[in-house]
Structure formats: structure tokens, C-alpha cells
C-alpha positions as CSV (number, residue, x, y, z in Angstrom):
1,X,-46.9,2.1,88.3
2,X,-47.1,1.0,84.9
3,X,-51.3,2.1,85.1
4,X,-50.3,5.4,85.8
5,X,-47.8,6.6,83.6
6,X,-50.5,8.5,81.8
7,X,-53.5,8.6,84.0
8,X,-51.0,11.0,85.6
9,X,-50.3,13.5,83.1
10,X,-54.3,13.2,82.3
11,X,-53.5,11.5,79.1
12,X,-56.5,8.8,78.5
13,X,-55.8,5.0,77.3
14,X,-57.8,4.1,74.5
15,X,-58.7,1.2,72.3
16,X,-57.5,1.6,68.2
17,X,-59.8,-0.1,66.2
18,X,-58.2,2.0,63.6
19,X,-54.9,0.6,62.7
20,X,-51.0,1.4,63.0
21,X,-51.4,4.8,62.5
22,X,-48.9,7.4,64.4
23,X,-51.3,9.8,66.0
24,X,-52.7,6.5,68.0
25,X,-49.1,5.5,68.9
26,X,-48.3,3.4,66.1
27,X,-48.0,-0.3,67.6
28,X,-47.8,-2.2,70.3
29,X,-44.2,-3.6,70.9
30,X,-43.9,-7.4,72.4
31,X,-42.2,-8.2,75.9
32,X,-39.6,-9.6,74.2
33,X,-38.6,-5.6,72.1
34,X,-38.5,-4.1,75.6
35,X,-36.7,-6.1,77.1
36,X,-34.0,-6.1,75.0
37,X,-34.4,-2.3,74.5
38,X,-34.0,-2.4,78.4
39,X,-30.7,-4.4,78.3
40,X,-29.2,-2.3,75.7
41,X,-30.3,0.6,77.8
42,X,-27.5,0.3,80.4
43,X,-24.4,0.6,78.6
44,X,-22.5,2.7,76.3
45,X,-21.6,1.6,72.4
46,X,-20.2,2.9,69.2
47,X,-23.4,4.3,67.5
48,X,-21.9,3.9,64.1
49,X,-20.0,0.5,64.6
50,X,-23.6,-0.4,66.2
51,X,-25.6,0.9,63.1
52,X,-23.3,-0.9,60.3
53,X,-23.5,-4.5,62.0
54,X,-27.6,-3.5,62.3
55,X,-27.5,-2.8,58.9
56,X,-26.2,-6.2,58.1
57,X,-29.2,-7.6,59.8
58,X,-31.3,-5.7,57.8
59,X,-29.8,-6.7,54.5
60,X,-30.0,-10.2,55.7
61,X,-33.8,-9.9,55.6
62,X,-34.5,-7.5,53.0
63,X,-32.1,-9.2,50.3
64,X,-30.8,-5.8,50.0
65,X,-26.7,-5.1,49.3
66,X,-27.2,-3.0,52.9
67,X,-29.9,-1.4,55.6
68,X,-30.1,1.5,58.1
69,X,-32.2,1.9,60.9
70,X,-33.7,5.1,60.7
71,X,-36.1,7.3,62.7
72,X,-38.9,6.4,61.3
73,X,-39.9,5.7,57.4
74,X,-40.5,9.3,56.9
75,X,-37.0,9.8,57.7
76,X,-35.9,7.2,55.4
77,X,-37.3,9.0,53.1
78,X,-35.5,12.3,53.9
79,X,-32.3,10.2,53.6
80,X,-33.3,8.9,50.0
81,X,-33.2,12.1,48.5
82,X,-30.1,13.0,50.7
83,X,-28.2,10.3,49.5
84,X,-29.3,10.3,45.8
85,X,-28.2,14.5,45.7
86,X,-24.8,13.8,47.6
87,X,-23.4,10.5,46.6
88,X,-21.6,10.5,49.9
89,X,-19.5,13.7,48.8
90,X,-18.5,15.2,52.3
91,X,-18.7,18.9,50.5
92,X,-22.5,18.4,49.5
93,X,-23.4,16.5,52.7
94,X,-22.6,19.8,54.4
95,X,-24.3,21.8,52.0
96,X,-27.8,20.8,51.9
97,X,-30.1,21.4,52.1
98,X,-28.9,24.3,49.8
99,X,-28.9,21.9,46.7
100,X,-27.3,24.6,44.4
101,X,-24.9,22.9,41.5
102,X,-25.7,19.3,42.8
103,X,-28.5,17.3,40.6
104,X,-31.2,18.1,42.8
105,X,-34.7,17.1,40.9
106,X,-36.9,14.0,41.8
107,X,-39.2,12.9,39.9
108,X,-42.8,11.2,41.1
109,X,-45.9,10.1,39.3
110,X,-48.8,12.6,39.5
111,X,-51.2,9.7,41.0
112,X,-48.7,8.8,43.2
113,X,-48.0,12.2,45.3
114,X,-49.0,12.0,49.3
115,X,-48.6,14.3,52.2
116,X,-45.2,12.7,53.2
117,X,-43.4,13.1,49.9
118,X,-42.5,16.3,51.8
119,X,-39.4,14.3,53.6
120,X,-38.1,14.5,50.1
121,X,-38.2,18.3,50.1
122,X,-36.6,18.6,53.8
123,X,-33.6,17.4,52.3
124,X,-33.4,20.1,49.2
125,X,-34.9,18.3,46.6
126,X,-37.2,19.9,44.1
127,X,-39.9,17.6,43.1
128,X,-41.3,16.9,39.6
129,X,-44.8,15.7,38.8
130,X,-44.9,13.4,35.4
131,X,-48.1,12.1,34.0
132,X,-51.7,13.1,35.1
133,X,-54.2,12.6,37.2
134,X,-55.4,9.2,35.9
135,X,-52.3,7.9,33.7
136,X,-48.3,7.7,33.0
137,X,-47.0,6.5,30.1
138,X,-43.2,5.1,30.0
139,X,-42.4,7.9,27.5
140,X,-43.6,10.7,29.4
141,X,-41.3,9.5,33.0
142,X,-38.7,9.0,30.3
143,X,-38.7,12.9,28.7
144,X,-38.8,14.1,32.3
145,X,-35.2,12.5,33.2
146,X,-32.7,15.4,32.5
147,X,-28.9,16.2,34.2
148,X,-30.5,17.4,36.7
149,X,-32.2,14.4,38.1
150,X,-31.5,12.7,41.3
151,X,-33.9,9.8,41.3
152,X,-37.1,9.1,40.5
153,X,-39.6,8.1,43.6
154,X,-42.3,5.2,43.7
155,X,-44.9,5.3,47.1
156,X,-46.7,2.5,47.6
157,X,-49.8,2.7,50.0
158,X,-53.8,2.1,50.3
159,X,-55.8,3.7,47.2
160,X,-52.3,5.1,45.2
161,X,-53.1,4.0,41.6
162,X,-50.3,2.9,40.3
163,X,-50.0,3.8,36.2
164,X,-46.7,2.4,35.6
165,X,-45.7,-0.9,38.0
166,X,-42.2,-0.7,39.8
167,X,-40.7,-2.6,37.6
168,X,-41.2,-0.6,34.6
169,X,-40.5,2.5,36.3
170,X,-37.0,1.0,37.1
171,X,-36.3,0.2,33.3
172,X,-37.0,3.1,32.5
173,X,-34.7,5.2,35.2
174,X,-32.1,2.5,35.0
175,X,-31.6,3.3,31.5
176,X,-30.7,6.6,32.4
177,X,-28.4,5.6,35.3
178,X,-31.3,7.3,37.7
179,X,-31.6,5.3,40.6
180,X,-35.2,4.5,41.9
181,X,-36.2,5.1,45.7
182,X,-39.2,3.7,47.2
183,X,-41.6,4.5,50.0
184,X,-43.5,1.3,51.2
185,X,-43.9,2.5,54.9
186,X,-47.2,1.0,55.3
187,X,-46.6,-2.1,53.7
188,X,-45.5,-4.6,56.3
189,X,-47.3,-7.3,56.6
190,X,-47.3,-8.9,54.0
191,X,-43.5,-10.3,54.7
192,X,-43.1,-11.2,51.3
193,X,-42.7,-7.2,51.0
194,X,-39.4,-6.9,53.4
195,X,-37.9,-8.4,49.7
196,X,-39.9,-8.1,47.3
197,X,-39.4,-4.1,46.1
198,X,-35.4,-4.6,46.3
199,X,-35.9,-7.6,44.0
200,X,-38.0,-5.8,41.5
201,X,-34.7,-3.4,41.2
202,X,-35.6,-0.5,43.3
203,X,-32.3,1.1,44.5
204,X,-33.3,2.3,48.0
205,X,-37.1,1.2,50.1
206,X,-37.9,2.3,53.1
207,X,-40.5,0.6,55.8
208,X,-41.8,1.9,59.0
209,X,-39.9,-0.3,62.0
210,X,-43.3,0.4,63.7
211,X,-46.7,-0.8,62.4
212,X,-47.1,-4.0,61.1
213,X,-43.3,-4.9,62.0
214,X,-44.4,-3.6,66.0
215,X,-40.9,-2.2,66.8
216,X,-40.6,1.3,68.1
217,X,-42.8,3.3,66.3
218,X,-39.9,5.9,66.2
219,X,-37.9,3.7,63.9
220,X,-38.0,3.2,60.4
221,X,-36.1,0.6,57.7
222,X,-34.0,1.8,55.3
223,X,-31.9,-0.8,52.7
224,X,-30.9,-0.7,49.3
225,X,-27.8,-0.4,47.4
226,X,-24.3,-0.4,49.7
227,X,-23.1,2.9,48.2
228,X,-26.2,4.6,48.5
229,X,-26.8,3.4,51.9
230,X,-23.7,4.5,52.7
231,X,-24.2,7.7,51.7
232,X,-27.3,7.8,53.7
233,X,-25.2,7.2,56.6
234,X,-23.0,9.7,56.7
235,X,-26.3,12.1,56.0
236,X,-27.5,11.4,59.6
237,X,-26.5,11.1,63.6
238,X,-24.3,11.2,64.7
239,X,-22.6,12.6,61.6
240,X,-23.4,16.4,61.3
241,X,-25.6,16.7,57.9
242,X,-29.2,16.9,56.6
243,X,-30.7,13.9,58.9
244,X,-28.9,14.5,61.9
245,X,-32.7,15.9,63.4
246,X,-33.3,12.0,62.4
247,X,-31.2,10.3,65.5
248,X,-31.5,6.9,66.5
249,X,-30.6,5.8,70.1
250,X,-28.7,2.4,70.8
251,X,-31.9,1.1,72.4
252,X,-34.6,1.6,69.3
253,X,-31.9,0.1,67.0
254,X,-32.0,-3.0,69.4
255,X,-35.5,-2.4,69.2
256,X,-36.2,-2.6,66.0
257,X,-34.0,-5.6,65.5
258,X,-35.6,-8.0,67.9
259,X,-39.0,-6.9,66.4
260,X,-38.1,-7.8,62.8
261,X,-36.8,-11.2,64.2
262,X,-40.1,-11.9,65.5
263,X,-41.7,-10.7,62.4
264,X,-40.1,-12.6,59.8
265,X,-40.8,-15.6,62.7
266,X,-44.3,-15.1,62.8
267,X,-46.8,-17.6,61.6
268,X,-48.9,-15.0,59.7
269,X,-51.0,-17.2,58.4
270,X,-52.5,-18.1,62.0
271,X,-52.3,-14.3,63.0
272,X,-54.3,-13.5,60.1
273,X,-57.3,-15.9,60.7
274,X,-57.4,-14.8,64.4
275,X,-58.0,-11.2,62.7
276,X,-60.7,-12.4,60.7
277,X,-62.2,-14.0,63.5
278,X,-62.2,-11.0,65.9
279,X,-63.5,-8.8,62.3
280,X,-66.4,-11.4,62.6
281,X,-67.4,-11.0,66.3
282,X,-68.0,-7.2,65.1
283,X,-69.9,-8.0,61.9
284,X,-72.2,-10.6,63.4
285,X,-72.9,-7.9,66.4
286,X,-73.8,-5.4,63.8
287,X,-75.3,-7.2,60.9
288,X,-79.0,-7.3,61.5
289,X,-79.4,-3.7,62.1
290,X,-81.9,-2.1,59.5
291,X,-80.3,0.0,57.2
292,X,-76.9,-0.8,57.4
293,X,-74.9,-2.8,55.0
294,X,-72.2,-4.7,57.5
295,X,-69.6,-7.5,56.0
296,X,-66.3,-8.6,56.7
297,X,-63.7,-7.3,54.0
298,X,-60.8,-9.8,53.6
299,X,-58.0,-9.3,51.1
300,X,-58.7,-6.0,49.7
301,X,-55.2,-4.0,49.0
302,X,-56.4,-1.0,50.3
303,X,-57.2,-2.1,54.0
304,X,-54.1,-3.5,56.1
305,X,-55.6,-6.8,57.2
306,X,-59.5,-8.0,57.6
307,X,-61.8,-5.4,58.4
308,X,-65.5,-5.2,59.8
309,X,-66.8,-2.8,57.4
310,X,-70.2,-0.5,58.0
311,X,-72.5,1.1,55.3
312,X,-75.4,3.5,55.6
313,X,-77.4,2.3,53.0
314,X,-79.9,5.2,51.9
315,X,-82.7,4.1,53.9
316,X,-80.5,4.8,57.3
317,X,-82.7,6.6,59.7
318,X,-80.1,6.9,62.5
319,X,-76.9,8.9,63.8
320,X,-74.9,10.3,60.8
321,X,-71.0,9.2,60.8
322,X,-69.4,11.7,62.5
323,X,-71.9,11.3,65.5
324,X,-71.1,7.9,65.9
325,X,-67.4,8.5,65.8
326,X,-67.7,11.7,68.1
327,X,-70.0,9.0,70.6
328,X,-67.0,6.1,70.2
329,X,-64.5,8.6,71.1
330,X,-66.4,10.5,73.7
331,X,-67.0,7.1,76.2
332,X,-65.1,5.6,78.4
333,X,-62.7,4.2,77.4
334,X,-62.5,5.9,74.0
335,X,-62.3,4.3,71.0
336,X,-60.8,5.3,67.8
337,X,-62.1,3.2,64.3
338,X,-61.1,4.1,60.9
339,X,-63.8,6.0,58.4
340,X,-64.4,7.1,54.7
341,X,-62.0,4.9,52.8
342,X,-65.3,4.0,50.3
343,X,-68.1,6.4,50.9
344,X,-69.0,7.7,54.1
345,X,-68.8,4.0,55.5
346,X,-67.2,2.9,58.9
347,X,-64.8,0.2,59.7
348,X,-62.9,-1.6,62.6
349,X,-59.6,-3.2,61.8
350,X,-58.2,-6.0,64.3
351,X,-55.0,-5.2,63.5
352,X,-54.3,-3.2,66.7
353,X,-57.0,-5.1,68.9
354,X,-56.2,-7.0,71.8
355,X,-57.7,-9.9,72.6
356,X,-61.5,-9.4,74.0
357,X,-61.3,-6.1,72.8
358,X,-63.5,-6.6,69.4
359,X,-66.3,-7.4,71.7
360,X,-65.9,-3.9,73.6
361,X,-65.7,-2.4,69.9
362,X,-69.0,-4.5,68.6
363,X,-71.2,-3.6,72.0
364,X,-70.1,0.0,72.1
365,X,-70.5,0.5,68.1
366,X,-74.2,-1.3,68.4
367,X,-74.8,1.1,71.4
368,X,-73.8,4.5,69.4
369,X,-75.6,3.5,66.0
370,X,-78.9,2.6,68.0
371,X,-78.7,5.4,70.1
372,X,-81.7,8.1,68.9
């Protein structure tokens, strides 16, 4: 049965050589996560007695005051702003999103803006850009702070340049009394992370329970300060407020518990050089194809994990990017690998391999790139 829960809605398995991303499913949750999402399936609890002893757990390995589980990272950071506008006041939970007489402003580096700094918005909050496209100076976050500020927002993630470092962002805020939320969704592994931002003063960080942690990709990590996680709280299911569209059921909060047990567990040392080993088996399939520039890329900020990386040099006579990725995608099964972080170039991250599966990857990527 378990082969054909998608075969028979005509929904293809395929192989993710392209990381923990969410349109690929995320990650891949060990035996041990289901199962105990299937015990806790069978039974009924109180969601929020069940969601402050999980927050306990969280703040045990986050070094935080307090944690949520939330649905998703994104939704943590819908529940930042939330928090940071309402303070836990029941009147202005009800309110928002209408943020009218609350201090409602958040303010984010330039460099620093993404796509899903939108969460922030969902919740009411007006967002204001400080510095430019290359730089910040401390002075220029500083002038920005006004009554009308909420908090002040930090995003970590692959090729943000960072003009100010979270530290000195927090000085400066703290100064005012403004507290400082972070999103570091993608930033598990390394574990050093789970405590690092909350010990560098930020106020609130929130992580994807999916990804690198391999939870249920529907969960996220939210901890921080009590009274700002509290406030968080009571801004989502199964109170009625801003992030009640951000529900958690009993069995992803299991979930997502047993998952950050094993993670903070893991040897990720040994994990790590078994990634660089599969990265290899792709490099050395590739590597003595003329015109292409093929190495392993090992501790670069920017990629989660090693990566087999591909580059047309000039002299590249053969199928452009795109055909190769529309020739990977096309077979059987498909595969999915991550392009155009440097250039037009190609890579395959192990990250989301399973075992054997880099040498599907390497004989199937040599196949489309020699292919006329």
C-alpha cells in the first residue's frame, strides 16, 4: 500500500538532489517521528496544556526563556510581529490585523528583505526598509526607531549580506526597548544554531521543524522571551486571533519533538562526511568532461551542506542549463537538482539523497550533459 499512495492519484516519486526545499516536500522524517506521530494519533489531549509542556522542550534546547511549536517557520514569523504589536493584550489580539493605535512598524535592513518577510505583513505590520542596497550603518537602524515601532527583524539565509551583525543590531534596538525577532528557518544544521541567535540577544527566532531538523515539514520552532512567547500563544489555535489559520495538531507537535531529540543526538560530524562522500561519487562521475568545471564545494555559507557543483566554462559546446534540468526532470524517475546560486552553474546537494541515490544522480546528470 505504502507504493501506492501516490502512484494512485498520478502523483510521481522523485529524487531531490536539491535540498529541503518545500515545493519537494521538505524532508524526509525517520521511523522513529512517525511512529510516535502514530501513537499520539489515537487519543484526545489538551492542545494548550500539550503546547506549553512542548514549549518547555523547546526552551531546553534552544536556551531560550520559552518555545512554541508552530506551523511552519513562516508562521513563526507571522507570530513575531503578532506578538511584538499585541503584547498579549486580549483587545489587540482580536483586532489585528487592523493594527490602528497599536505600534505597528517593523523595521528590516534593505539587504536583508526576502519573499517571506511577507508573514510579517499577514499579521498587520507595516514594514520599514533602513539602509541600502549594499550597507547599514548603526546610526541609520537607530533614526528609524520611532513610537511607532514594534521590533526590528534580522533573516538569516544563503547569499543575505549581512551589514550590521545580530549582535549589533540588538544593541542598538535594545537601547530603545525594541525587541529583535529573527528568522533563521533555513539554518538547521549547524546545531550550534538551535542556541546560538537567542544567546546573541535576539528576543524571538524562529526555525523550520522540517529541513535539516526532518520533523514534519508543516512545523516550525518558535522560542524566545516567555512574555513574548506567550503572547504568541494566545495569537494562534486554538485561541481565536491572527494565527489561528497557523494550527498545529497533537501529532506534528509530537512530531516535531521526537525529531529535535534525534537532531540534537546526531553525530553530525559522521553525517556530514558521508555527504561529502556521496558529493564526491557525483564529482568524480562528472569531472573529466571537456568544458565543464566540476568540484566538490565544502563549507561555503551559502550551500546547506557539501555540494557537487557544475560550471559551463566558456568553451561548453553542449546542452544549455535549462535543457539539462528540463532532461533530469523529464526521466524516469525525475530528478530535481538545485541551479544558478553562482552563475548559470548546476549543483547536487546530498542533503536529501538516500543512500545509492548519488550514483542515479551522477549516471543520469552524465547522460543529459553528453546527450547532443
Amino acid at each position: 500500500m505504502e507504493q501506492d499512495v501516490f502512484e494512485r492519484l498520478g502523483v510521481k516519486r522523485v529524487i531531490n538532489g536539491q535540498s529541503w526545499v518545500t515545493y519537494l516536500g521538505g524532508s524526509i522524517m525517520a521511523p522513529q517521528v512517525r511512529q510516535a506521530m502514530a501513537d499520539a494519533a489515537d487519543c484526545y489531549v489538551n492542545i494548550d496544556e500539550l503546547m506549553l509542556k512542548a514549549g518547555h522542550e523547546l526552551a531546553k534546547h534552544t536556551g531560550a526563556e520559552a518555545g512554541l511549536v508552530t506551523a511552519g517557520a513562516a508562521a513563526g514569523m507571522l507570530l513575531e510581529a503578532a506578538a511584538c504589536m499585541t503584547l498579549g493584550d486580549p483587545a489587540k489580539i482580536l483586532q489585528l490585523p487592523d493594527t490602528t493605535g497599536m505600534k505597528n512598524e517593523i523595521i528590516i535592513p534593505r539587504t536583508l528583505r526576502v519573499g517571506f518577510d511577507q508573514a510579517f505583513r499577514q499579521a498587520g505590520a507595516k514594514l520599514v526598509e533602513v539602509g541600502n542596497t549594499f550597507s547599514l550603518g548603526e546610526y541609520e537602524l537607530e533614526a528609524a526607531i520611532n513610537e511607532r515601532t514594534a521590533a526590528v527583524a534580522y533573516i538569516f539565509g544563503p547569499f543575505l549580506k549581512a551589514p550590521l551583525t545580530l549582535p549589533q543590531v540588538v544593541s542598538v534596538a535594545h537601547k530603545h526597548n525594541v525587541p529583535v525577532i529573527v528568522d533563521a528557518s533555513a539554518m538547521l544544521p549547524p546545531a550550534e544554531n538551535l542556541t546560538r541567535y537567542i544567546r546573541e540577544g535576539a528576543d524571538m527566532v524562529t526555525f523550520s521543524g522540517g529541513k535539516g531538523v526532518c520533523g514534519p515539514q508543516s512545523t516550525g520552532i518558535l522560542c524566545g522571551r516567555g512574555d513574548l512567547i506567550e503572547a504568541a500563544r494566545l495569537n494562534m489555535s486554538p485561541h481565536a486571533g491572527v494565527g489561528r489559520p497557523t494550527k498545529v495538531c497533537k501529532e506534528e507537535i509530537i512530531g516535531l519533538l521526537t525529531a529535535l531529540d534525534l537532531f540534537v543526538k546526531k553525530d553530525h560530524a559522521a553525517e556530514w562526511k558521508a555527504w561529502r562522500a556521496m558529493s564526491q561519487v557525483i564529482v568524480e562521475a562528472l569531472h573529466e568532461i571537456p568544458g565543464l568545471t566540476v568540484r566538490m564545494e565544502d563549507g561555503d555559507q551559502n550551500r546547506q551542506g557539501p555540494v557537487a557543483a557544475i560550471y559551463f566554462d566558456p568553451k561548453w559546446r553542449g546542452p544549455s542549463q535549462q535543457e539539462v534540468l528540463k532532461r533530469l526532470r523529464e526521466g524516469d524517475p525525475p530528478i530535481y537538482i538545485g541551479s544558478g546560486w553562482y552563475r548559470d552553474e548546476l549543483w547536487v546537494t546530498p542533503v536529501t539523497l538516500r543512500p545509492g541515490e548519488e550514483r542515479v544522480v551522477a549516471g543520469r546528470l552524465r547522460e543529459a550533459l553528453l546527450s547532443g
